[in-house]
C-alpha positions as CSV (number, residue, x, y, z in Angstrom):
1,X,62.7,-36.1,-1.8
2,X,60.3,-39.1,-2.3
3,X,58.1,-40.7,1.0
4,X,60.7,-43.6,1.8
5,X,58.0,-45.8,0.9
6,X,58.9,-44.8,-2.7
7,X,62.5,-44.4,-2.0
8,X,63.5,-47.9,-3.3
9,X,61.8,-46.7,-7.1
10,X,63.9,-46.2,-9.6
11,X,63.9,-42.5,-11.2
12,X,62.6,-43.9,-14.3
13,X,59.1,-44.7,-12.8
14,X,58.4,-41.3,-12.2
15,X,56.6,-40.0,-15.5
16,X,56.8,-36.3,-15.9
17,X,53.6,-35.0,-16.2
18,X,53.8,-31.1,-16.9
19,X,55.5,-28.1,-18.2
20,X,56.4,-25.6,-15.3
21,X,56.0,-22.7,-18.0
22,X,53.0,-23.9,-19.9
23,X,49.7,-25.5,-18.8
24,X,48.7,-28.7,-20.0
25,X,47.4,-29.5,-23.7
26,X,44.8,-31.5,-24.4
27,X,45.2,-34.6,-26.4
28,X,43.6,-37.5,-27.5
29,X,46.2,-39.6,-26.1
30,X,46.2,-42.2,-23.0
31,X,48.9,-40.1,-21.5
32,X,48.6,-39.5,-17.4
33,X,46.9,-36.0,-16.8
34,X,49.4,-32.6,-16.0
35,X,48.9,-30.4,-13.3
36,X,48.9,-26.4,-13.9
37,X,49.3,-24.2,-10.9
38,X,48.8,-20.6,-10.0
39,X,52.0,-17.8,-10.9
40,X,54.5,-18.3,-9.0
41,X,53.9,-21.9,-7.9
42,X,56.2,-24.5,-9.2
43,X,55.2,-28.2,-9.6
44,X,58.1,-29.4,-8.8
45,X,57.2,-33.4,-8.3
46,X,54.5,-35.7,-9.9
47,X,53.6,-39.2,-9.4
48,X,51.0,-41.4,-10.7
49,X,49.9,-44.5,-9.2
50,X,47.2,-46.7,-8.3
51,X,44.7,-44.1,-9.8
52,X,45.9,-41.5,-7.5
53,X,48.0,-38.6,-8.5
54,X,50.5,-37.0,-5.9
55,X,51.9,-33.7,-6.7
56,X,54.0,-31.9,-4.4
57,X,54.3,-27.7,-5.1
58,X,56.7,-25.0,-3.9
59,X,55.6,-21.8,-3.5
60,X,58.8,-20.0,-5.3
61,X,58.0,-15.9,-5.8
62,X,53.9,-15.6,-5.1
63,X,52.3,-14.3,-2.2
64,X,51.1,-16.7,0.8
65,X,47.6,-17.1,0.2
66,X,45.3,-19.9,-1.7
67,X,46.2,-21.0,-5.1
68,X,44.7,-23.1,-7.4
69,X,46.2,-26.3,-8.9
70,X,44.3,-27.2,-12.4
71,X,44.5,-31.0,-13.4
72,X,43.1,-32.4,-16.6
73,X,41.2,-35.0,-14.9
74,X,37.9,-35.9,-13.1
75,X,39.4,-35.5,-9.5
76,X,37.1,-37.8,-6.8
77,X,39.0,-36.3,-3.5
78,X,41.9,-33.8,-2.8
79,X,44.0,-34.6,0.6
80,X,46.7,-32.5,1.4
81,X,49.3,-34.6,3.4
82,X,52.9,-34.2,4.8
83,X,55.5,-35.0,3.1
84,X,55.3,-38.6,4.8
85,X,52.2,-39.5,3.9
86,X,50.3,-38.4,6.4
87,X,46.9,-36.6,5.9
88,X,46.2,-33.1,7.2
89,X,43.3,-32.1,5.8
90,X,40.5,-32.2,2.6
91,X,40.9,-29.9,0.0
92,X,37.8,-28.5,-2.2
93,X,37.6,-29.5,-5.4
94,X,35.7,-27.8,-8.3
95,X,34.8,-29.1,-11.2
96,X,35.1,-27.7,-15.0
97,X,32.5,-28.4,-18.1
98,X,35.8,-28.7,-20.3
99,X,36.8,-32.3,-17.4
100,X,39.1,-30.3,-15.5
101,X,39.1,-30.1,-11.9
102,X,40.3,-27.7,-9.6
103,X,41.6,-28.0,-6.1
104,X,42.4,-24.9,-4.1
105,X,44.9,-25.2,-1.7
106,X,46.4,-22.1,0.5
107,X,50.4,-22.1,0.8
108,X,52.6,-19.6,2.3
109,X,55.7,-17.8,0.7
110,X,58.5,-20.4,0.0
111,X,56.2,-23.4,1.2
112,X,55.9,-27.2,-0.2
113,X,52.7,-28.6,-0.2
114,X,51.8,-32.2,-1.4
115,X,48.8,-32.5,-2.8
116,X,46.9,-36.3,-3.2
117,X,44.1,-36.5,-5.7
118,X,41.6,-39.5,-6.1
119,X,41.1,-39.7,-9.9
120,X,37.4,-40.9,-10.8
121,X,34.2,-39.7,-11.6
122,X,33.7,-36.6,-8.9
């Protein structure tokens, strides 16, 4: 389910932007980046806008704990936020040589979590 803010969007401005069984390749192309996640955590929505990237996960068969989600972008800032928008709290973001970033975010068994990340130069 989409913020209602988003709700008036038709479905074909959502871009997929991952595989839920492989992680994301890297190409030459202007394509938006795809998120990766730890086992058992699906990514189950994407949406890129305004050079921000939401993705929101669901916790399907791993154990509570933290996980990492793996982008294949420069992330600036990681906010987790409810599913209405609303911000609970900064995530830590690491960054790879290779350009990827990681952001670590802890989710119990059977959670959603929706992730916000600042794409730039971080």
């Amino acid at each position: 389910m989409l913020h209602p803010a988003h709700s008036a969007r038709r479905a074909s401005d959502l871009r997929p932007l991952c595989s839920r069984k492989r992680p994301p390749r890297r190409s030459n192309a202007a394509a938006p980046p795809g998120p990766a996640s730890d086992g058992g955590v699906e990514v189950t929505t994407t949406l890129a806008e305004n050079g921000q990237l939401l993705v929101r996960l669901f916790n399907a068969e791993g154990p509570a704990g933290p996980k990492r989600l793996v982008l294949d972008a420069r992330v600036a800032r990681a906010t987790l936020v409810e599913l209405d928008g609303r911000t609970i709290e900064q995530l830590p973001v690491d960054h790879a040589a290779d350009g990827t970033s990681i952001v670590k975010v802890t989710m119990g068994r059977f959670a959603v979590r929706t992730v916000r990340c600042e794409l730039g130069n971080g």
